[in-house]
C-alpha positions in Angstrom: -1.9 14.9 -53.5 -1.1 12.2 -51.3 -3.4 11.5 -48.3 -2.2 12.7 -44.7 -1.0 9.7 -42.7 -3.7 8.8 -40.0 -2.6 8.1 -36.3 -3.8 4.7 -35.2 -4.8 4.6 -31.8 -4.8 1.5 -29.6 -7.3 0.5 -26.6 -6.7 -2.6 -24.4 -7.9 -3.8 -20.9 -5.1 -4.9 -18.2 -6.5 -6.9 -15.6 -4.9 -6.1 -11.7 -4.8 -9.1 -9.9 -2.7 -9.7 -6.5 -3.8 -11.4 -3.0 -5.9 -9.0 -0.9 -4.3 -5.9 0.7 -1.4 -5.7 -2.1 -2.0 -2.2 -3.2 -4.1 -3.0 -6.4 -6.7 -0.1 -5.8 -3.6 2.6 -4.7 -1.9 1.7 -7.9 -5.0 1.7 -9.9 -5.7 5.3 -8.7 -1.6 6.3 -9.1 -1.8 5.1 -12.8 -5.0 7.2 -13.5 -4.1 10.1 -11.7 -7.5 10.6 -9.8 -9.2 8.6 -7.0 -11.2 5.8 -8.4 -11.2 3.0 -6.2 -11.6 3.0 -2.6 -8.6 2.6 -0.6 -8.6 1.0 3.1 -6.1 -1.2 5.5 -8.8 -3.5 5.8 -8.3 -6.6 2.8 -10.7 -7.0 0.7 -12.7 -3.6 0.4 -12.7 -4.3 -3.7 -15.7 -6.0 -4.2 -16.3 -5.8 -8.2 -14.8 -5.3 -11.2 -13.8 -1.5 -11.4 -12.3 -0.1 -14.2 -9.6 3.0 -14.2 -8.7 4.5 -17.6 -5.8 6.4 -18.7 -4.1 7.6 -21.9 -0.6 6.9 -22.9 0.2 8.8 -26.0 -2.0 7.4 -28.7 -3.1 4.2 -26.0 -5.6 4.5 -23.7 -5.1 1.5 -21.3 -8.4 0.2 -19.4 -7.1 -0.8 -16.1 -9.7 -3.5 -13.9 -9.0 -3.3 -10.2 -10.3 -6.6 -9.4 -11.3 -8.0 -6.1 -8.2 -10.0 -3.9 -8.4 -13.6 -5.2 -7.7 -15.5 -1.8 -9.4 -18.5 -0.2 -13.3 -17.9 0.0 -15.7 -18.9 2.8 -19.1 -16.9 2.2 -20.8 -16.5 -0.9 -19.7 -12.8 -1.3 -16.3 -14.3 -1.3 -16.9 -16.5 -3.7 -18.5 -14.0 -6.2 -15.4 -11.3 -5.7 -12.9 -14.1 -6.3 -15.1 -15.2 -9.7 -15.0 -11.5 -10.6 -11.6 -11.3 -10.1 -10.9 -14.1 -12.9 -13.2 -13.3 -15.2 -11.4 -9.9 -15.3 -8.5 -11.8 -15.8 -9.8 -13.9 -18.6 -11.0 -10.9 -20.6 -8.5 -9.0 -19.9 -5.3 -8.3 -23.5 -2.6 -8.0 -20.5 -2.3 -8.8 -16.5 -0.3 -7.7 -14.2 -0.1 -9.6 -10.7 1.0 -7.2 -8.0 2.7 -8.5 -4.8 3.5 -6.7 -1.7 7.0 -7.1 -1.4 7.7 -6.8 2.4 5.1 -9.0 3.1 6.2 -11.7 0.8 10.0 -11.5 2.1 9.3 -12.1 5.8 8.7 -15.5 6.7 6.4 -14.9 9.5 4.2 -12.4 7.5 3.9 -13.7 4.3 2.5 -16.8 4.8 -1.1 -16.2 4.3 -0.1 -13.6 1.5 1.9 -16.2 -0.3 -0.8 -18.7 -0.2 -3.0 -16.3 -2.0 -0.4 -15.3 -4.2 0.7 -19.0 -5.0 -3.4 -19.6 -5.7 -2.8 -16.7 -8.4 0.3 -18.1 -10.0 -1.5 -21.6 -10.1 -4.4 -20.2 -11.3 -2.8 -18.6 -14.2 -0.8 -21.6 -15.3 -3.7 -23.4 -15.8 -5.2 -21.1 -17.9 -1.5 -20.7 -20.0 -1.4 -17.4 -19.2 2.1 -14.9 -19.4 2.0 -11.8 -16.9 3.6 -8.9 -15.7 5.0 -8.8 -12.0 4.7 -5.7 -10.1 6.5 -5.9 -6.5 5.0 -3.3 -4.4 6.0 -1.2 -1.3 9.6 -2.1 -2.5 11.1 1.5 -1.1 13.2 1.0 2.5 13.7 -2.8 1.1 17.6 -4.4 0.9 18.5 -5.5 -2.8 19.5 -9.3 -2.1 16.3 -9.4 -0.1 14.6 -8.0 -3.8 17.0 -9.8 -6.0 15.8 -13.2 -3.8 12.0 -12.5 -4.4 12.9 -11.7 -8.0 14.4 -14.9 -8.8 11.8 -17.1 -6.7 8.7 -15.7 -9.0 10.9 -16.2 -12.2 11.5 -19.4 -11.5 7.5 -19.7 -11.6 7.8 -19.5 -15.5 4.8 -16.7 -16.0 6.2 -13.7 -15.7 7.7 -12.3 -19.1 8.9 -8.9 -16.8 9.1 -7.5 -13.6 9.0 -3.9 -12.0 10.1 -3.0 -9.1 7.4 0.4 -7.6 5.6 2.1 -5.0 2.2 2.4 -5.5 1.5 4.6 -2.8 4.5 7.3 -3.7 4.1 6.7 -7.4 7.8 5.5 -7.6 8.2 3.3 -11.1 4.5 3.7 -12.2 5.6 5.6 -14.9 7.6 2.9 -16.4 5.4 0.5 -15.8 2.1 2.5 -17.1 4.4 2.8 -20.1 4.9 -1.0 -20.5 1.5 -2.4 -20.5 0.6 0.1 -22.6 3.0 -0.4 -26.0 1.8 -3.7 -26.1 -2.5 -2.8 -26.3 -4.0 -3.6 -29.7 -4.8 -1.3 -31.9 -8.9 0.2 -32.0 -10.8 2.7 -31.0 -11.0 5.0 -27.4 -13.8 3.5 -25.7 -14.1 5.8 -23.5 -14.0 10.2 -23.4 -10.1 11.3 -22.6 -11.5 13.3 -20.0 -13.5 10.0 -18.2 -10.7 8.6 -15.4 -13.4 5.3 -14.2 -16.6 3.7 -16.1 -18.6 3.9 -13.0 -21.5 6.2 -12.9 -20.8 9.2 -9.8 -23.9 7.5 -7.8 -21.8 3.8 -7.4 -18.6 6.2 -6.7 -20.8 8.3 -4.0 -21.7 4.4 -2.2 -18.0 3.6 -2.8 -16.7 7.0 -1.2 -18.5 6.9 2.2 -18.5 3.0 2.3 -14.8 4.0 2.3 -14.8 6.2 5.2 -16.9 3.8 6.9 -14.8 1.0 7.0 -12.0 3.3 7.8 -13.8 4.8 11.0 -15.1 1.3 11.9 -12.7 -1.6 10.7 -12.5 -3.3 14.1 -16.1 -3.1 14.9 -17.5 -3.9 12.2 -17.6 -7.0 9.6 -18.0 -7.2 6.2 -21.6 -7.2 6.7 -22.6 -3.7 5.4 -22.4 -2.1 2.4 -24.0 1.9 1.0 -26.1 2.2 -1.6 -27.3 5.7 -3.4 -30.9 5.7 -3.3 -31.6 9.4 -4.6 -29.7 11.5 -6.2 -31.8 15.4 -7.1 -29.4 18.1 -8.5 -30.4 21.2 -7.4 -31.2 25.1 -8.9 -28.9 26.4 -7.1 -26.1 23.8 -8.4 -25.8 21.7 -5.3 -26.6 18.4 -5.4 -28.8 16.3 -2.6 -27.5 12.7 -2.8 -29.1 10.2 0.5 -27.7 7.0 0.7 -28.4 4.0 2.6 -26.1 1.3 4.8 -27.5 -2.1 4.8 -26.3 -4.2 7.9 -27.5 -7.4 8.9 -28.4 -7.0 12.8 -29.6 -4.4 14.9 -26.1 -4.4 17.1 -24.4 -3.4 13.8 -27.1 -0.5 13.3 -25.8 0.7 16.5 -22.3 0.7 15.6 -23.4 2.7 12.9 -24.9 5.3 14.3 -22.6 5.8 17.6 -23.9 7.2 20.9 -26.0 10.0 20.4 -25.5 9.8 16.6 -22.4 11.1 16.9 -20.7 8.3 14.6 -22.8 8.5 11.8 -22.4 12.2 11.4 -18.4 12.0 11.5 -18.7 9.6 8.5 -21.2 11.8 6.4 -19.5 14.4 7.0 -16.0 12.8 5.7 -17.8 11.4 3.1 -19.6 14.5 2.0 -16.4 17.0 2.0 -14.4 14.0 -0.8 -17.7 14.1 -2.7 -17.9 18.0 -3.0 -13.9 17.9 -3.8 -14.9 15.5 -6.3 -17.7 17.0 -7.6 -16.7 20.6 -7.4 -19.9 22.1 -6.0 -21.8 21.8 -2.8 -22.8 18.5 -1.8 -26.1 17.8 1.1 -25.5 14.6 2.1 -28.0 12.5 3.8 -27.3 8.5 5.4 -29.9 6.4 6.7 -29.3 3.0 8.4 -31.4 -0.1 7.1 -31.5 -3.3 9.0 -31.5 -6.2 6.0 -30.7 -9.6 7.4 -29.1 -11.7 4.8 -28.7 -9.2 2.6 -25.7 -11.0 1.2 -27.7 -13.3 0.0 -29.8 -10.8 -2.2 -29.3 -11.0 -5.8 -30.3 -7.9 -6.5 -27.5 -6.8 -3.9 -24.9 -8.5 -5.8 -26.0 -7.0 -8.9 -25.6 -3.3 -7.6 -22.2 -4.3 -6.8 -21.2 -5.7 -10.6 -21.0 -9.2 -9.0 -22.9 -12.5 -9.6 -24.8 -14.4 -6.9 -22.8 -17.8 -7.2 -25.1 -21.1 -7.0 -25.6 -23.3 -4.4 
């Protein structure tokens, strides 16, 4: 008898790249179909290299939300911008994504396109082809789209371009379908049932350093960030997670913790009713504020986050 034919799966990453604030991490999260990246108004929240999965028939695409590649001034910078290529670089397909309103008004797209320009130069030197994603495109005028259409053409990289909204999934679908027919063939690297590769403490950190920037985006800078010190599941099935927010000065401790507390608890207790959704059973969450000057200069900091401490 003649042997049944075997189905060949496929398995390929597809590195997200786009200036900061373009929608990268709400698209990574439409195309999975479950939160796995942070999502804030504040640019540049993605720190590291996070990676979404999904299945398309037979495919399962490996999606890398990668930090906004803009122009860096701290070492942090500098270390998400070098993450964000070196998903690029590994990556079997990329797909730039651009907000689209931004990048059609003159007065508001300048820094955008400046980023976006350092991306488009960045991946002509490295010969690279790419997919164009124009975000946010709902509400828009079509000569105003057809315009930005034929300005990034005319760049030479891009071999097709979609026109979505991330946020209300409009033309994912096509475009989760396109990047995926073109993933080589191999085997699932990960379960069908795992949506991110990051383990549930990093996605803890990354949950309530989400609601913290949310709740404090004007106070505070960039320098903070949550680690998950302990995490002790419990007989009953609950799970006690306590985390830790590193700042740098005692004024930003304050911040933190709000008059009386007060601030501190609103953010655990945001954080700790997404982690129970998440998690499906009771969550006791527990924050502590740590003062840690410089800690942006810690390697072992960087590491925790998935980046590397550049030289110099």
């Amino acid at each position: 008898m003649p042997e049944a034919p075997t189905t060949k799966t496929r398995c390929g990453v597809v590195a997200v790249l786009g200036a900061p604030n373009a929608g990268k991490s709400t698209l990574v999260n439409r195309m999975v179909g479950t939160k796995v990246a942070i999502v804030t108004h504040k640019v540049q929240t993605t720190r590291a290299r996070l990676r979404g999965v999904f299945q398309e028939g037979d495919t399962q695409v490996i999606l890398v939300d990668t930090p906004g590649i803009f122009q860096p001034r701290r070492k942090l910078d500098t270390a998400m911008v070098q993450a964000a290529w070196g998903g690029a670089d590994d990556a079997d397909e990329i797909l730039v994504l651009v907000d689209a309103p931004r990048h059609a008004d003159s007065d508001e797209g300048g820094k955008a396109g400046k980023d976006t320009d350092r991306i488009i130069e960045g991946l002509k030197d490295r010969n690279c082809k790419a997919v164009l994603a124009l975000n946010k495109v709902d509400g828009m005028k079509r000569d105003t789209l057809l315009a930005l259409i034929e300005r990034f053409n005319e760049t030479g990289i891009f071999k097709e371009t979609f026109l979505i909204s991330a946020l209300k999934g409009e033309g994912v679908d096509d475009l989760r379908a396109y990047v995926a027919k073109d993933m080589p063939e191999g085997h699932w690297l990960y379960p069908e049932d795992q949506p991110a590769d990051m383990t549930e403490r990093v996605l803890a950190s990354e949950i309530t350093r989400e609601k913290l920037i949310l709740r404090l985006h004007e106070e505070l800078p960039y320098a903070t960030t949550v680690e998950t010190e302990n995490w002790k599941d419990l007989k009953d099935g609950s799970v006690r997670i306590e985390q830790v927010i590193f700042v740098e000065r005692d004024s930003q401790k304050a911040i933190v913790l709000g008059k009386g507390g007060r601030t501190i608890k609103e953010i655990g207790k945001e954080a700790r009713e997404e982690l129970q959704e998440m998690l499906d059973r009771k969550v006791h969450l527990f924050l502590f504020v740590k003062v840690r000057e410089k800690w942006a200069e810690d390697p072992e900091r960087y590491r925790l986050m998935g980046l590397d401490l550049p030289k110099g």
